[in-house]
PDB file of N, CA, C and O in Angstrom:
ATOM      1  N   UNK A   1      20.379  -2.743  28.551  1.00  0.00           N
ATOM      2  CA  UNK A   1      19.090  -2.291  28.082  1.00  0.00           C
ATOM      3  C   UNK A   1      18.726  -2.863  26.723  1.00  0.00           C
ATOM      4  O   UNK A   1      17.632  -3.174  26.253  1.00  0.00           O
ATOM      5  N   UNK A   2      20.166  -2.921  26.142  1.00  0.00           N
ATOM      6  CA  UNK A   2      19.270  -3.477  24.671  1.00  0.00           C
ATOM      7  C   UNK A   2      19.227  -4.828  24.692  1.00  0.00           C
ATOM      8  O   UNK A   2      19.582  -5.417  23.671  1.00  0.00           O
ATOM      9  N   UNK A   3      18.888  -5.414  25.584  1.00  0.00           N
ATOM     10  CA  UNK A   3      18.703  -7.046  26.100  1.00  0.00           C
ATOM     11  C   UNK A   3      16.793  -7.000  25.707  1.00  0.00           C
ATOM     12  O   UNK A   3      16.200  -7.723  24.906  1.00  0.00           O
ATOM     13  N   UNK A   4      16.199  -5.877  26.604  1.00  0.00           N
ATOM     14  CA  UNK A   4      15.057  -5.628  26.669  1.00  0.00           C
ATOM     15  C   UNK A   4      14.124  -5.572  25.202  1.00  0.00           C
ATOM     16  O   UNK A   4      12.899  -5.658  25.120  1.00  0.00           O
ATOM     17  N   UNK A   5      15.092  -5.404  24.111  1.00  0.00           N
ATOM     18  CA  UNK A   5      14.141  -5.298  23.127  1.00  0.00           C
ATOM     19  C   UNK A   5      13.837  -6.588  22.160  1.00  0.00           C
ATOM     20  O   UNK A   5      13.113  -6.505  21.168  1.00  0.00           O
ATOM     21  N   UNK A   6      14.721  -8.222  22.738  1.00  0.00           N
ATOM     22  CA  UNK A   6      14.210  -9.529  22.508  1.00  0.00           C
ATOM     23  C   UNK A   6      13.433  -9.939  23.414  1.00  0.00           C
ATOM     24  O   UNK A   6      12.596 -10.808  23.172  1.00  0.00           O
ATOM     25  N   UNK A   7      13.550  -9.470  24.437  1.00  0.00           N
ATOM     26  CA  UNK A   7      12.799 -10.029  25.760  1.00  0.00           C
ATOM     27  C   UNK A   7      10.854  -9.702  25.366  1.00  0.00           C
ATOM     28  O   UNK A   7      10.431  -8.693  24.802  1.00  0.00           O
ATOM     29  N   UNK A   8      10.360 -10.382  25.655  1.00  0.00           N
ATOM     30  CA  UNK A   8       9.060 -10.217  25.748  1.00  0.00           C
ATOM     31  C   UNK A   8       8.460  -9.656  26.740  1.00  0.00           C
ATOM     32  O   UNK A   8       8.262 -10.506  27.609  1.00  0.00           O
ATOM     33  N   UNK A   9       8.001  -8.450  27.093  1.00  0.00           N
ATOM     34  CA  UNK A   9       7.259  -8.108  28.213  1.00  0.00           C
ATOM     35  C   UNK A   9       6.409  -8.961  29.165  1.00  0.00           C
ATOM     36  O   UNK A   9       6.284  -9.018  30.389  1.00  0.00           O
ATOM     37  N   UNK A  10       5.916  -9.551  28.199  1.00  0.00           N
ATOM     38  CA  UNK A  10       4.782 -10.422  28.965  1.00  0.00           C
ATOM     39  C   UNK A  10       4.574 -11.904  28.912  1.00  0.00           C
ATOM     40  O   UNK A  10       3.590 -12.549  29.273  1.00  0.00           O
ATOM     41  N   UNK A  11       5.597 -12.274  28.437  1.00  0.00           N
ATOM     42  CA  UNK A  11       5.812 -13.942  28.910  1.00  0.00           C
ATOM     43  C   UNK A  11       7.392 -13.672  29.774  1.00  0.00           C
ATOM     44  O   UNK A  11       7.720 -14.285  30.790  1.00  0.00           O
ATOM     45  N   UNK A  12       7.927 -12.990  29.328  1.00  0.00           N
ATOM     46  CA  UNK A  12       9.694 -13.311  29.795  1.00  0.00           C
ATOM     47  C   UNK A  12      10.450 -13.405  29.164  1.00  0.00           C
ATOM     48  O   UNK A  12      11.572 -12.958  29.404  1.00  0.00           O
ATOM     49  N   UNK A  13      10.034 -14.217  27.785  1.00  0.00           N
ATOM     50  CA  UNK A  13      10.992 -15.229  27.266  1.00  0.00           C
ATOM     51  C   UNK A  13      11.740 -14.360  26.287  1.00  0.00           C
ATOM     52  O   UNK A  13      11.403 -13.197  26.067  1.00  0.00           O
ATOM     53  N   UNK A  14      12.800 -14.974  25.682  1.00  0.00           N
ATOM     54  CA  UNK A  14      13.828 -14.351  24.588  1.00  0.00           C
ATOM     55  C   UNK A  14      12.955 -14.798  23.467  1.00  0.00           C
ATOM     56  O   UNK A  14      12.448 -15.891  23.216  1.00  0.00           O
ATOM     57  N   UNK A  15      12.912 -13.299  22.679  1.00  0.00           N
ATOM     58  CA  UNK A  15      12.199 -13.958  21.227  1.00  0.00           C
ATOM     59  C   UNK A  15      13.512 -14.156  20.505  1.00  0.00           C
ATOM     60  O   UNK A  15      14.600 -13.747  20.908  1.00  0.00           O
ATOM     61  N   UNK A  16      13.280 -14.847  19.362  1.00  0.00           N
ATOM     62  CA  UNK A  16      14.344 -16.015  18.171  1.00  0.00           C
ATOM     63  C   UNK A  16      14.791 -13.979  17.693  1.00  0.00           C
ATOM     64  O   UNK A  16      14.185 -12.926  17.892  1.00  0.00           O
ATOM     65  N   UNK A  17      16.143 -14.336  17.015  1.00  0.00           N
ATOM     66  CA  UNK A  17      16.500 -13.447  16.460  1.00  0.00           C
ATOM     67  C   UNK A  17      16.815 -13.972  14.877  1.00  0.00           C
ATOM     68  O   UNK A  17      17.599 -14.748  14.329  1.00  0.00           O
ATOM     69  N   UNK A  18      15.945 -13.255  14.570  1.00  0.00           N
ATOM     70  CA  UNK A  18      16.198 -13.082  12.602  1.00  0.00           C
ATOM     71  C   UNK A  18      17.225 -12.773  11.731  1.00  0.00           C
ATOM     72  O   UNK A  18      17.529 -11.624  11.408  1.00  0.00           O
ATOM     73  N   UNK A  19      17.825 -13.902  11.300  1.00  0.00           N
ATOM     74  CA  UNK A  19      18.951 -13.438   9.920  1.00  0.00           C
ATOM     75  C   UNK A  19      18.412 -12.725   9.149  1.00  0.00           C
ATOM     76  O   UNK A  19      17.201 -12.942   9.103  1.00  0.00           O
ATOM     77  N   UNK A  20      18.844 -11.746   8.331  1.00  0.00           N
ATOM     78  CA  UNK A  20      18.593 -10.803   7.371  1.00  0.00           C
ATOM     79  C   UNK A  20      17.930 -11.781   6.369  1.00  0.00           C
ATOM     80  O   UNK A  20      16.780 -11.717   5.933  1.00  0.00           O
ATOM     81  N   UNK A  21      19.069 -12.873   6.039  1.00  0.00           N
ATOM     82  CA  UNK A  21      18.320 -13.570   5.199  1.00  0.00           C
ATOM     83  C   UNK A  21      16.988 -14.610   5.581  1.00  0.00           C
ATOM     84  O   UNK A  21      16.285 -14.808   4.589  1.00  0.00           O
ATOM     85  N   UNK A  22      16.717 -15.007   6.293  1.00  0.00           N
ATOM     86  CA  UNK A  22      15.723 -15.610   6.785  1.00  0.00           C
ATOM     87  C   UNK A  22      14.345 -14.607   7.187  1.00  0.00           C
ATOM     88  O   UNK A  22      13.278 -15.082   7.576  1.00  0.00           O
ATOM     89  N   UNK A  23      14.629 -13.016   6.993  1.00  0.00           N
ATOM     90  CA  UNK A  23      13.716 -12.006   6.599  1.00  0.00           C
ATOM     91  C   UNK A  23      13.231 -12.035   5.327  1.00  0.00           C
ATOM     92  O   UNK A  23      12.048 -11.772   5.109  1.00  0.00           O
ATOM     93  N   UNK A  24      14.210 -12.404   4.216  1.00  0.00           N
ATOM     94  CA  UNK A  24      14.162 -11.950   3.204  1.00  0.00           C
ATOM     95  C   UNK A  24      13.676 -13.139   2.344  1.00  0.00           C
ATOM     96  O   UNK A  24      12.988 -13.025   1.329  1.00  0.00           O
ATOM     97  N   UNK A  25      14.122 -14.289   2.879  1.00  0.00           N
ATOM     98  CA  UNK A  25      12.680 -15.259   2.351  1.00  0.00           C
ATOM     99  C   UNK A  25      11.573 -15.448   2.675  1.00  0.00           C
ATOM    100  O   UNK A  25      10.814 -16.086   1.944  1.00  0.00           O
ATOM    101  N   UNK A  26      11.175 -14.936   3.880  1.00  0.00           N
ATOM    102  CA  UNK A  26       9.878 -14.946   4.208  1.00  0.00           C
ATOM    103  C   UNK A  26       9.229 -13.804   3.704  1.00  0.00           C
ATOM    104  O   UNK A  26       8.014 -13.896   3.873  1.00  0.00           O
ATOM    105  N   UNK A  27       9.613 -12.650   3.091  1.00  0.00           N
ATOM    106  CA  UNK A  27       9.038 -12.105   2.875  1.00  0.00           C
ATOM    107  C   UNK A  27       8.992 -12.683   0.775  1.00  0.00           C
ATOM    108  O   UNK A  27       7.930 -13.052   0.275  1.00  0.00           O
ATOM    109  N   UNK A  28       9.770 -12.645   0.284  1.00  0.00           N
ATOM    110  CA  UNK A  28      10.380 -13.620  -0.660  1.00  0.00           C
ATOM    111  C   UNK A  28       8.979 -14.998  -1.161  1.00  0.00           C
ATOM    112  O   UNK A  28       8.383 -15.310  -2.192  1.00  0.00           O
ATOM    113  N   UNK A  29       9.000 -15.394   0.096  1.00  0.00           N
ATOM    114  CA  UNK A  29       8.494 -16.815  -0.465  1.00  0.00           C
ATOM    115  C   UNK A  29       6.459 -16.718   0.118  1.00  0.00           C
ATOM    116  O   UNK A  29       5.513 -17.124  -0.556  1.00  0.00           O
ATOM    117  N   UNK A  30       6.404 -16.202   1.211  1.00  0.00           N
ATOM    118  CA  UNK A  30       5.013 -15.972   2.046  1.00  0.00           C
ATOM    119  C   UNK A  30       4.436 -14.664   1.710  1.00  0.00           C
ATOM    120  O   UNK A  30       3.463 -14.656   0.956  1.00  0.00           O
ATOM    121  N   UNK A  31       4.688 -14.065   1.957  1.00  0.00           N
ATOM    122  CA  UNK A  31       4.116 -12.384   1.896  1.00  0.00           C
ATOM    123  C   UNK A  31       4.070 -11.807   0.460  1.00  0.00           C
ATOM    124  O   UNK A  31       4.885 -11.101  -0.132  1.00  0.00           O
ATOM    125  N   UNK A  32       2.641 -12.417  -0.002  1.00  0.00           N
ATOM    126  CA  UNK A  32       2.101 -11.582  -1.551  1.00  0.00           C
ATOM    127  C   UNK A  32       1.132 -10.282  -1.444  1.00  0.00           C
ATOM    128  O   UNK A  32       0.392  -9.797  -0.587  1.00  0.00           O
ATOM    129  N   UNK A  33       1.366 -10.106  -2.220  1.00  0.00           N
ATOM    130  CA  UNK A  33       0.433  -8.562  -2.674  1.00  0.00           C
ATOM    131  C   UNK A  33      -1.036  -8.844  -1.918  1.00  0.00           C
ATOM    132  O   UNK A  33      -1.605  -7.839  -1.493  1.00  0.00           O
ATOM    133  N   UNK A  34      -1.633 -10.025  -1.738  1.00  0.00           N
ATOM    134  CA  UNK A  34      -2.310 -10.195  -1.096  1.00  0.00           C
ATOM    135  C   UNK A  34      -3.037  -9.684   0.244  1.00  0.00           C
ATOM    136  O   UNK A  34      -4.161  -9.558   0.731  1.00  0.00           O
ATOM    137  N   UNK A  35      -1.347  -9.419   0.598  1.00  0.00           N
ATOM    138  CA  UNK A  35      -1.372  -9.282   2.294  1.00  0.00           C
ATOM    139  C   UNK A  35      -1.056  -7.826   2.478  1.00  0.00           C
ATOM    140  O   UNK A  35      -1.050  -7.371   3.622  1.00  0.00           O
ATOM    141  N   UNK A  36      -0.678  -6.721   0.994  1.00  0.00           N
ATOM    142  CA  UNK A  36      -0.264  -5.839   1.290  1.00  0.00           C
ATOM    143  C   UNK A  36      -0.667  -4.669   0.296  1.00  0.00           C
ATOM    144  O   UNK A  36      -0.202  -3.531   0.242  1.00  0.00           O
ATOM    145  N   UNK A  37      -2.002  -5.461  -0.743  1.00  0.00           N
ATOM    146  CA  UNK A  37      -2.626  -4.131  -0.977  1.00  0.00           C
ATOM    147  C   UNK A  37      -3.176  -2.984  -0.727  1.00  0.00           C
ATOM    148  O   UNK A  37      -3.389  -2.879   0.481  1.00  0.00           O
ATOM    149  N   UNK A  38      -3.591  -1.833  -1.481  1.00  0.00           N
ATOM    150  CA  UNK A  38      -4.889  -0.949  -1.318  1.00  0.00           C
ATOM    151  C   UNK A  38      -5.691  -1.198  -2.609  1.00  0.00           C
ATOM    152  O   UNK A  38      -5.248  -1.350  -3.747  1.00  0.00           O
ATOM    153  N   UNK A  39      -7.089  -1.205  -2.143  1.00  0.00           N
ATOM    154  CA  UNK A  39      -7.838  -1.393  -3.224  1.00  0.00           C
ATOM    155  C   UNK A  39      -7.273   0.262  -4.108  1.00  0.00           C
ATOM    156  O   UNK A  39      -7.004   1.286  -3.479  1.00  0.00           O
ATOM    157  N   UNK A  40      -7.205   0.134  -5.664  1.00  0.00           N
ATOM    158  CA  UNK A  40      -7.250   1.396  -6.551  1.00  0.00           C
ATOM    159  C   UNK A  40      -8.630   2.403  -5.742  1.00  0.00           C
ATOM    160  O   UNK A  40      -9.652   2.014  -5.177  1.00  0.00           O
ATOM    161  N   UNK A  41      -8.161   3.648  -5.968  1.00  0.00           N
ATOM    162  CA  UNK A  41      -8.989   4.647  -6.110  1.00  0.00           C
ATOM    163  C   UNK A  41      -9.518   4.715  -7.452  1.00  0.00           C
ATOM    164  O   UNK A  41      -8.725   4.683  -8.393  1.00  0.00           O
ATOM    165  N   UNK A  42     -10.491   4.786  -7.613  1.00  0.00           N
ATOM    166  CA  UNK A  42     -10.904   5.546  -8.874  1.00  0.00           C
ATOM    167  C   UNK A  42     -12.169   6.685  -9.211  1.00  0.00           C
ATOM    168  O   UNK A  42     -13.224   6.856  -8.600  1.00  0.00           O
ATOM    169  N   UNK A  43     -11.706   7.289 -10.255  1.00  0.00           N
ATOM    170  CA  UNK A  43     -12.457   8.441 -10.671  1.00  0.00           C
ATOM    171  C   UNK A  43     -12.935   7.705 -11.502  1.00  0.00           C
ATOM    172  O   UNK A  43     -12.555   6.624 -11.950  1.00  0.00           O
ATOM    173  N   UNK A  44     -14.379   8.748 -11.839  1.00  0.00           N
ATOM    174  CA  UNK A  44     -15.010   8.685 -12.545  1.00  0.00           C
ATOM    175  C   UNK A  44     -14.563   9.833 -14.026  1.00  0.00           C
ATOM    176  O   UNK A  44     -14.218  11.006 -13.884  1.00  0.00           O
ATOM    177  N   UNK A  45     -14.684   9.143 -15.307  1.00  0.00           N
ATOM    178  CA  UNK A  45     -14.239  10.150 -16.859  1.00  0.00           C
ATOM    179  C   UNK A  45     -14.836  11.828 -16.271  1.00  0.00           C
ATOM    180  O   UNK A  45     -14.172  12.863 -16.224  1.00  0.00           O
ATOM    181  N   UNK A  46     -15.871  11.683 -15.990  1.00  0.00           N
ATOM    182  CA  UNK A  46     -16.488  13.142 -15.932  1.00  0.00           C
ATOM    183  C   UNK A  46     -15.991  14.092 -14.621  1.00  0.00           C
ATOM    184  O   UNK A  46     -16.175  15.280 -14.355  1.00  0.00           O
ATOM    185  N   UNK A  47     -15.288  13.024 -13.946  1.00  0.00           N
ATOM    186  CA  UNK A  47     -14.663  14.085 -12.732  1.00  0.00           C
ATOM    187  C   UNK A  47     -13.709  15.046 -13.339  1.00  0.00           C
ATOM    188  O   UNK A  47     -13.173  15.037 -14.448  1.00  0.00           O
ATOM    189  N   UNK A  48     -13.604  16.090 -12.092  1.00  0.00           N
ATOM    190  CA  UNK A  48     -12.788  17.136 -12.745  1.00  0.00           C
ATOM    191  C   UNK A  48     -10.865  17.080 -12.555  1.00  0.00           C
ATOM    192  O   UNK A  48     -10.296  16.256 -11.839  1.00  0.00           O
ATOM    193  N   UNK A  49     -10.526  17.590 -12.946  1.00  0.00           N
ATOM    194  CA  UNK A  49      -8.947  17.222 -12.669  1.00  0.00           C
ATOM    195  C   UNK A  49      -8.474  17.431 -11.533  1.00  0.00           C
ATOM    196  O   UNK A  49      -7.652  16.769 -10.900  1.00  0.00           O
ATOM    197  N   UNK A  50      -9.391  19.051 -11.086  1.00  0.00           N
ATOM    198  CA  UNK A  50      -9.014  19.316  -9.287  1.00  0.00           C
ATOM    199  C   UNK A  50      -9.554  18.253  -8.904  1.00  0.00           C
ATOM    200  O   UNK A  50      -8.675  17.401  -8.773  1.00  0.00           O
ATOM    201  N   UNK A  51     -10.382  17.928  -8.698  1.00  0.00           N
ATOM    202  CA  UNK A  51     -11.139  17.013  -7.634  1.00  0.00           C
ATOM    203  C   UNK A  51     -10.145  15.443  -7.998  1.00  0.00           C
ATOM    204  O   UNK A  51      -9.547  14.821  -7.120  1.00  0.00           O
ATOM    205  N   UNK A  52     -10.165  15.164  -9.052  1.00  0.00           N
ATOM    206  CA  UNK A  52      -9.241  14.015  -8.951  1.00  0.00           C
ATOM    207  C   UNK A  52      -7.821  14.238  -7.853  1.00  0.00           C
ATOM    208  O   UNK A  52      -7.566  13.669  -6.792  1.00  0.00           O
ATOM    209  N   UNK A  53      -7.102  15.245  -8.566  1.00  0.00           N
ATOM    210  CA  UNK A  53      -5.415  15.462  -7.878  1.00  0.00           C
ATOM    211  C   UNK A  53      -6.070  15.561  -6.264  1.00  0.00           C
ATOM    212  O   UNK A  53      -5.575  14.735  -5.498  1.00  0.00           O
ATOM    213  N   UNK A  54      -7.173  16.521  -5.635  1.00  0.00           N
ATOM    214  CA  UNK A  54      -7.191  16.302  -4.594  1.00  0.00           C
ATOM    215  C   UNK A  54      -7.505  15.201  -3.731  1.00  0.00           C
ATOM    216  O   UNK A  54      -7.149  15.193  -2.553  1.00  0.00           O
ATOM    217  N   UNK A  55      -8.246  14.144  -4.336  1.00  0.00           N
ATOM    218  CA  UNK A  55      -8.637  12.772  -4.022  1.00  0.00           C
ATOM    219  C   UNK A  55      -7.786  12.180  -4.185  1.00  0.00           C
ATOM    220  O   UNK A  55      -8.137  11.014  -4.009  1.00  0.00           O
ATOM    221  N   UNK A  56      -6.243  12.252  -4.571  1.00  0.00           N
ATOM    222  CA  UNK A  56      -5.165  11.539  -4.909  1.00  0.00           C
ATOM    223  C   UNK A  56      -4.171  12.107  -3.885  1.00  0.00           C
ATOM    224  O   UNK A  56      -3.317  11.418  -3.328  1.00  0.00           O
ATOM    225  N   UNK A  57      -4.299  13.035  -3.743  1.00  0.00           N
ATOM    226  CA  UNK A  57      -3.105  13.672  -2.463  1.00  0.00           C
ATOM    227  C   UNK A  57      -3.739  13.584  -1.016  1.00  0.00           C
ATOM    228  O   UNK A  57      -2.951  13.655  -0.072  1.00  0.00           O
ATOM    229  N   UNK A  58      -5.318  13.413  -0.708  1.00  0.00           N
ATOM    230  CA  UNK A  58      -6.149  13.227   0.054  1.00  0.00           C
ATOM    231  C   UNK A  58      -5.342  11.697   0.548  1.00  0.00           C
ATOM    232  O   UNK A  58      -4.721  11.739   1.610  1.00  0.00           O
ATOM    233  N   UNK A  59      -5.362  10.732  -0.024  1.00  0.00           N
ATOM    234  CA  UNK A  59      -5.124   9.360  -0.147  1.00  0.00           C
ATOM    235  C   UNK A  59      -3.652   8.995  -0.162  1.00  0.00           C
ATOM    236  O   UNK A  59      -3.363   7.810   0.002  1.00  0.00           O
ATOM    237  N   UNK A  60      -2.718   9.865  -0.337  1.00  0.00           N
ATOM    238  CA  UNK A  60      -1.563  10.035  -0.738  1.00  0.00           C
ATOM    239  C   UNK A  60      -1.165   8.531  -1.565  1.00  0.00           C
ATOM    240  O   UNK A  60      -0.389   7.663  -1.165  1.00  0.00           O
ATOM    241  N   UNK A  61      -2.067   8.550  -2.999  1.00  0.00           N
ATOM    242  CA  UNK A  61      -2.274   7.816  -3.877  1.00  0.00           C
ATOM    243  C   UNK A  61      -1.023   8.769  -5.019  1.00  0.00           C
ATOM    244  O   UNK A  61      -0.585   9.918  -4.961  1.00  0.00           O
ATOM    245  N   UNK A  62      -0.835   7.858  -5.782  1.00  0.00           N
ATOM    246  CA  UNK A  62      -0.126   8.387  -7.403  1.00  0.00           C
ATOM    247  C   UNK A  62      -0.739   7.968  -8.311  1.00  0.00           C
ATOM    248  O   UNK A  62      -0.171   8.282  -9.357  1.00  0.00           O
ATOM    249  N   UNK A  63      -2.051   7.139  -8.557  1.00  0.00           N
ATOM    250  CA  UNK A  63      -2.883   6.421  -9.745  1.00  0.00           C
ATOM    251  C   UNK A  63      -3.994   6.425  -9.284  1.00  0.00           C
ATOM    252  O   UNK A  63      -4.409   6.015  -8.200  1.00  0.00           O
ATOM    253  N   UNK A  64      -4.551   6.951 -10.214  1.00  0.00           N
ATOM    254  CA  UNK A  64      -5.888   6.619 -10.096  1.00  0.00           C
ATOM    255  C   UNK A  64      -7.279   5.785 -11.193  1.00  0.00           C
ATOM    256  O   UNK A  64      -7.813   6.436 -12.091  1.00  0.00           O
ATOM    257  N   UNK A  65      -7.618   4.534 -10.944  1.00  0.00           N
ATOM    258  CA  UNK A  65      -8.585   4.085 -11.844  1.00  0.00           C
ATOM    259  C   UNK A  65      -9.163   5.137 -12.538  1.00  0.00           C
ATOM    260  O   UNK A  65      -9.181   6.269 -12.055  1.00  0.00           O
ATOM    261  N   UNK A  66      -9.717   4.833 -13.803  1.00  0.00           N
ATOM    262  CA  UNK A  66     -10.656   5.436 -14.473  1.00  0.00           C
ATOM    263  C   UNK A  66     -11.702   4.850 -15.025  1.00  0.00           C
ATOM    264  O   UNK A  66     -11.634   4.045 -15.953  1.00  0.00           O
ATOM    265  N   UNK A  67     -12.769   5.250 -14.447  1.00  0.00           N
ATOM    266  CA  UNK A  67     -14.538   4.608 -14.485  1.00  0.00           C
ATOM    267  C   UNK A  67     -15.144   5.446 -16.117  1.00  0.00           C
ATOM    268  O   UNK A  67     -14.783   6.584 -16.419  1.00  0.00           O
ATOM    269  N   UNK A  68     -15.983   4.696 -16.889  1.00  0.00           N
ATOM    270  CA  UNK A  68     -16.439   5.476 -17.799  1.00  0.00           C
ATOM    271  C   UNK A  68     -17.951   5.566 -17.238  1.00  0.00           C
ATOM    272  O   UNK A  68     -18.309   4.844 -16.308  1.00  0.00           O
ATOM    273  N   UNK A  69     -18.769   6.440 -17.820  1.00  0.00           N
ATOM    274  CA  UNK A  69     -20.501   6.337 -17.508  1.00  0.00           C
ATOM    275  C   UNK A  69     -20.872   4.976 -16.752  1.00  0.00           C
ATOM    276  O   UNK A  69     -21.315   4.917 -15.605  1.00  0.00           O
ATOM    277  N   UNK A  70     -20.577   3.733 -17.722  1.00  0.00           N
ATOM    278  CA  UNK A  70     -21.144   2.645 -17.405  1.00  0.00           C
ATOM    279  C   UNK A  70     -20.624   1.950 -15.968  1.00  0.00           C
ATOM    280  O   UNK A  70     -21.088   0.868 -15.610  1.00  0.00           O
ATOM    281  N   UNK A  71     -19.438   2.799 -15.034  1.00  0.00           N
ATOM    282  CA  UNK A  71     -18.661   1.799 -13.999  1.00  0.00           C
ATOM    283  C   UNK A  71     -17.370   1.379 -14.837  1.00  0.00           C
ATOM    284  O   UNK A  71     -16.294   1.317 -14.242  1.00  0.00           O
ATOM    285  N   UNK A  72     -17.423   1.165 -15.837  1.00  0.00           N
ATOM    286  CA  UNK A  72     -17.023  -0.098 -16.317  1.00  0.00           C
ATOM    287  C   UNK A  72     -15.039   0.092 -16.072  1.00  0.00           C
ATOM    288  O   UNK A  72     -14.953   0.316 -17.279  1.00  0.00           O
ATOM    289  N   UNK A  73     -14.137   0.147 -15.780  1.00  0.00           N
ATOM    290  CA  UNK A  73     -12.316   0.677 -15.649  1.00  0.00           C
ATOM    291  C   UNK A  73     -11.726   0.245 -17.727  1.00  0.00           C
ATOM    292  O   UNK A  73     -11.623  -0.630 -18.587  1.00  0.00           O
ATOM    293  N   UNK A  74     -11.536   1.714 -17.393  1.00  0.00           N
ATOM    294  CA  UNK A  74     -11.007   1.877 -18.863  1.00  0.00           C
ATOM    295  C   UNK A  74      -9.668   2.231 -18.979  1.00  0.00           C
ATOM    296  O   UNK A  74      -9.001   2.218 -20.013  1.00  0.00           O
ATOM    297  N   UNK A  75      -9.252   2.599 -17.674  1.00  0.00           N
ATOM    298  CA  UNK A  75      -7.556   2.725 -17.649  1.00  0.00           C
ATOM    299  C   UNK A  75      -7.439   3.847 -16.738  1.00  0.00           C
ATOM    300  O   UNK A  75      -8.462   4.251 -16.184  1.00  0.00           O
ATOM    301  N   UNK A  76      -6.268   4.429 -16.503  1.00  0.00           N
ATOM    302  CA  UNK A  76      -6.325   5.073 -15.018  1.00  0.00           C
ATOM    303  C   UNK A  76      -5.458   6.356 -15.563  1.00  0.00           C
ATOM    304  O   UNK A  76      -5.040   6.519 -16.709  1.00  0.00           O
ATOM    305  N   UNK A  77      -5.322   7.108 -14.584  1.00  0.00           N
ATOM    306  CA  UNK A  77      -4.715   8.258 -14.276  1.00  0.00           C
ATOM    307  C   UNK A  77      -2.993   8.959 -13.606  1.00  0.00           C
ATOM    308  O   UNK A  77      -3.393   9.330 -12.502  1.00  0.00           O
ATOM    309  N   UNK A  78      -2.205   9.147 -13.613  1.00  0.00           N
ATOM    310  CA  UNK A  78      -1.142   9.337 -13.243  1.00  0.00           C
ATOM    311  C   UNK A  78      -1.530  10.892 -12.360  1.00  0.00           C
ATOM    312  O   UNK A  78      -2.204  11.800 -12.846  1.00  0.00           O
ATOM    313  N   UNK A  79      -0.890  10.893 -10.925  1.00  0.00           N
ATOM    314  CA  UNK A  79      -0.936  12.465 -10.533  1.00  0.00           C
ATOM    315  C   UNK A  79       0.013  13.491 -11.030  1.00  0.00           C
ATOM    316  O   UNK A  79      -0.111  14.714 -10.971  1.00  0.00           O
ATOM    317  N   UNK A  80       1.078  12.718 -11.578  1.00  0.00           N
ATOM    318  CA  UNK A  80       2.186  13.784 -12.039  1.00  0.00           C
ATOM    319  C   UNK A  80       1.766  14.218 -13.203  1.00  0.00           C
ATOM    320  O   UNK A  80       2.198  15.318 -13.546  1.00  0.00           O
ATOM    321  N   UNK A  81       0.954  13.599 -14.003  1.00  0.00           N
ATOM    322  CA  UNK A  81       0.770  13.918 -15.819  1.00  0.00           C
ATOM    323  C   UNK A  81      -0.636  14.652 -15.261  1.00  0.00           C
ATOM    324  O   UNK A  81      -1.410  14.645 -16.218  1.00  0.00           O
ATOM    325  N   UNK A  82      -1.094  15.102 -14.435  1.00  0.00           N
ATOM    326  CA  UNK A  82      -2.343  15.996 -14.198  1.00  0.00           C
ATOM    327  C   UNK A  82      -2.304  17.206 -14.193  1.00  0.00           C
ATOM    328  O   UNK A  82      -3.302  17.896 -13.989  1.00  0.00           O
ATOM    329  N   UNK A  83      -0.976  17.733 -14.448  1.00  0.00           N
ATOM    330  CA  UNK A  83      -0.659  18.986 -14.443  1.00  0.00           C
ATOM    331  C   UNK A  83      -0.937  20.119 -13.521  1.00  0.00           C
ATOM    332  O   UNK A  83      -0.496  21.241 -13.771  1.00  0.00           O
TER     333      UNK A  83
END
């Protein structure tokens, strides 16, 4: 049975089996932040602290941007220092 889990369902064929290390450069050398962000959340200065922590556990985020009046990111938020 555990033959079945290189085998391809739907061609047949044996897929290649991966060295640990030949995981670990591809992820190493190809795979940037690029491929594996989330855009930041952010609050706005005038939001409230509930509404932030819940928009952060909503998201199951730990940071959150911080917007002043203008839009403009002035630095962000931690959920643990929100008390």
């Amino acid at each position: 049975m555990a033959y079945e889990l290189w085998r391809s369902n739907i061609t047949g064929t044996y897929r290649k089996r991966a060295t640990f290390k030949e995981l670990q450069d591809t992820f190493t050398n190809y795979i940037t932040t690029r491929f594996i962000y989330e855009d930041i959340y952010c609050c706005r200065i005038t939001d409230s602290v509930s509404d932030v922590k819940s928009a952060l556990k909503e998201r199951n985020f730990d940071i959150a941007g911080v917007r002043d009046t203008n839009g403009k990111l002035i630095g962000c938020v931690n959920n643990l220092k929100l008390g």
